[in-house]
N, C-alpha and C positions, 0 to 999 in steps of 0.2 A: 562214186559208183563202185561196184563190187562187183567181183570177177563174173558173177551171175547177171548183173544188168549190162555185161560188157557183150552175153551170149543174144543181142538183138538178132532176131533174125535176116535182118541184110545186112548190117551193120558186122556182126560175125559171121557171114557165109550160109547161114541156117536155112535161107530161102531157096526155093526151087523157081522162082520168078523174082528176083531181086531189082531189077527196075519198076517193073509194075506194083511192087509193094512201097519200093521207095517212093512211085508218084501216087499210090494211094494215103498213104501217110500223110505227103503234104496238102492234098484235097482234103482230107479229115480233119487238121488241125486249122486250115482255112474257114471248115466249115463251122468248125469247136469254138473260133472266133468270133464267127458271124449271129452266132447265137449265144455267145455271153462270152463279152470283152474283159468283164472285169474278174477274173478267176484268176490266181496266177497261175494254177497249170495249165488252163488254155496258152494262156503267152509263154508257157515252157515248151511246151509241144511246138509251138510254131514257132518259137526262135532255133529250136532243134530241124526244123523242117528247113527254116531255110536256108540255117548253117550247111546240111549237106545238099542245098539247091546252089550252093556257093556266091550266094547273100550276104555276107559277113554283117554289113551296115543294116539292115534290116532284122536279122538272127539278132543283131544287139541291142539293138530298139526295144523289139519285144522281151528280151532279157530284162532289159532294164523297166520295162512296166511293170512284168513279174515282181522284179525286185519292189517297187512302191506299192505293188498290191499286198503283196505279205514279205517282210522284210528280213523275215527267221524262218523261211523257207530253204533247208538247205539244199533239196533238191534244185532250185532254181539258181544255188551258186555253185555247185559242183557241176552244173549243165554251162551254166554259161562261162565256166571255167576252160570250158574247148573251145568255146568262141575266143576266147581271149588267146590261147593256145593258137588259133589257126592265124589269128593275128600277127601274130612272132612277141605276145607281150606277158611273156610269161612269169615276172612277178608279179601282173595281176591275176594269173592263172592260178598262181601257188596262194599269193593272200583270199582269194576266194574260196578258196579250198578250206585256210585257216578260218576262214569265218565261220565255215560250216562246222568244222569240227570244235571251234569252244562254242557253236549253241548246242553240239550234238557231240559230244566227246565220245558218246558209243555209236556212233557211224561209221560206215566204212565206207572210208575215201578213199584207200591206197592207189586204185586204179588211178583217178584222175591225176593225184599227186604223183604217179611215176608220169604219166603221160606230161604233166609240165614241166618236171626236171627233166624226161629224157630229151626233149626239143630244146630245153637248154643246155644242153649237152653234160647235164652233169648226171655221169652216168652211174660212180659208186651209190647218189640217193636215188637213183630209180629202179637199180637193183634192189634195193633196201626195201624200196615200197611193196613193189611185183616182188617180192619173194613170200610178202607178208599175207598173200591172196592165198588161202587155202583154196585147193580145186582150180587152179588157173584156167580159166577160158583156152582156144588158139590165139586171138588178138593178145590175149596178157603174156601168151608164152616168146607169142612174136616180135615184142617189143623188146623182154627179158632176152631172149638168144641174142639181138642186135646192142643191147646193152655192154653183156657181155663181150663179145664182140668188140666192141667202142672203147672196151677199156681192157683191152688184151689177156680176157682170162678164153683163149680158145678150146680151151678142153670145155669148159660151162657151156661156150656158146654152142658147139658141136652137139653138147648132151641134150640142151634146152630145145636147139632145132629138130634133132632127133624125137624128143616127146611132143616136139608140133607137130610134124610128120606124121603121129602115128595118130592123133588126137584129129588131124584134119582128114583123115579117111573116110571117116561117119559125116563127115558135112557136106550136103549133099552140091555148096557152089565151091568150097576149095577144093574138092576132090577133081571137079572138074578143069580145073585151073592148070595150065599144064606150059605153056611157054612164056618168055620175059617178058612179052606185051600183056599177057591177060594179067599177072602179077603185077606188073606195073599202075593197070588201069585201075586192080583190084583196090589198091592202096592209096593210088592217088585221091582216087574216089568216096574215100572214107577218113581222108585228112586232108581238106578242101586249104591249104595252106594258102593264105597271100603272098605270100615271100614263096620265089621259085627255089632257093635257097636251102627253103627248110624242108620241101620234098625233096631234093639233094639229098639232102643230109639222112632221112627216112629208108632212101631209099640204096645208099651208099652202106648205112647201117644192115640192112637186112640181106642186102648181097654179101660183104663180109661174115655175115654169119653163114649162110649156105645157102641163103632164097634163090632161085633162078631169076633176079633183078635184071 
């Protein structure tokens, strides 16, 4: 996924009704199902649906049909790479990742592959990744600030919050976001972790850098 498909609109703030889009999304890719099972972007759309319905087991099912419907789909292993992610299993996150990139060497995965090293806390390769996003999104800048952060570079993390700050003005649900619970909801709700653990850690990161967590 690339900094650009990172700007979904509820998924990056972009929405002005973010529940209601969120539960139209999963009625459409329900629907997308109901009339033709055997696609594998229909079973990418609805294992994405139910990932953030907090499905995990379900989000992987249909992953995994995607997978045996077209096998060299890399969209379908970069997607199901967050599932694996909100699992807590994140060498399968990053080998997924890997598989998309030798059948697609000119893809861009960086997003995913920072979002799997940084939940495995290794934080110098998800700097690495996210810095590699020309035009970073606010979600790519928000993980890079807490990054930084993580691994004691607090001038970076200061500067990187700072260009979230001024990036999340224009969006019309972070702008609205204003104390530690709605930030909290914001992100919990957007990284349906299994492990209470790994939101800890998500969310320990991004208050170190400056978020009001």
């Amino acid at each position: 996924m690339s900094s650009a498909a990172s700007r979904g609109p509820w998924w990056g703030g972009w929405s002005d009704r973010p529940e209601a889009e969120l539960a139209d999304s999963f009625s459409t890719a329900k629907r997308a199902d109901e009339i033709d099972d055997q696609d594998s972007r229909t079973q990418t759309a609805l294992g994405q649906a139910y990932l953030y319905q907090r499905e995990l087991e379900k989000a992987k099912r249909h992953f995994e049909l995607a997978l045996r419907l077209n096998p060299n789909d890399t969209r379908v292993l970069v997607y199901y790479s967050r599932q694996a992610v909100s699992e807590g299993n994140t060498e399968r996150a990053v080998a997924l990742c890997n598989q998309a990139v030798t059948l697609n060497p000119y893809g861009i995965y960086s997003w995913n592959l920072g979002v799997a090293c940084f939940v495995a806390r290794l934080y110098g390769e998800t700097v690495e990744h996210l810095e590699s996003i020309r035009n970073p999104a606010e979600t790519v800048l928000a993980i890079l600030a807490a990054s930084y952060a993580m691994g004691g570079d607090d001038a970076k993390a200061a500067s990187t919050h700072a260009r979230f700050s001024e990036a999340a003005k224009a969006s019309p649900h972070l702008s609205r976001l204003s104390g530690s619970e709605d930030w909290r909801d914001y992100y919990a709700a957007r990284w349906p972790f299994r492990n209470h653990e790994d939101l800890q850690h998500l969310l320990e990161a991004l208050g170190k850098a400056g978020f009001p967590i």
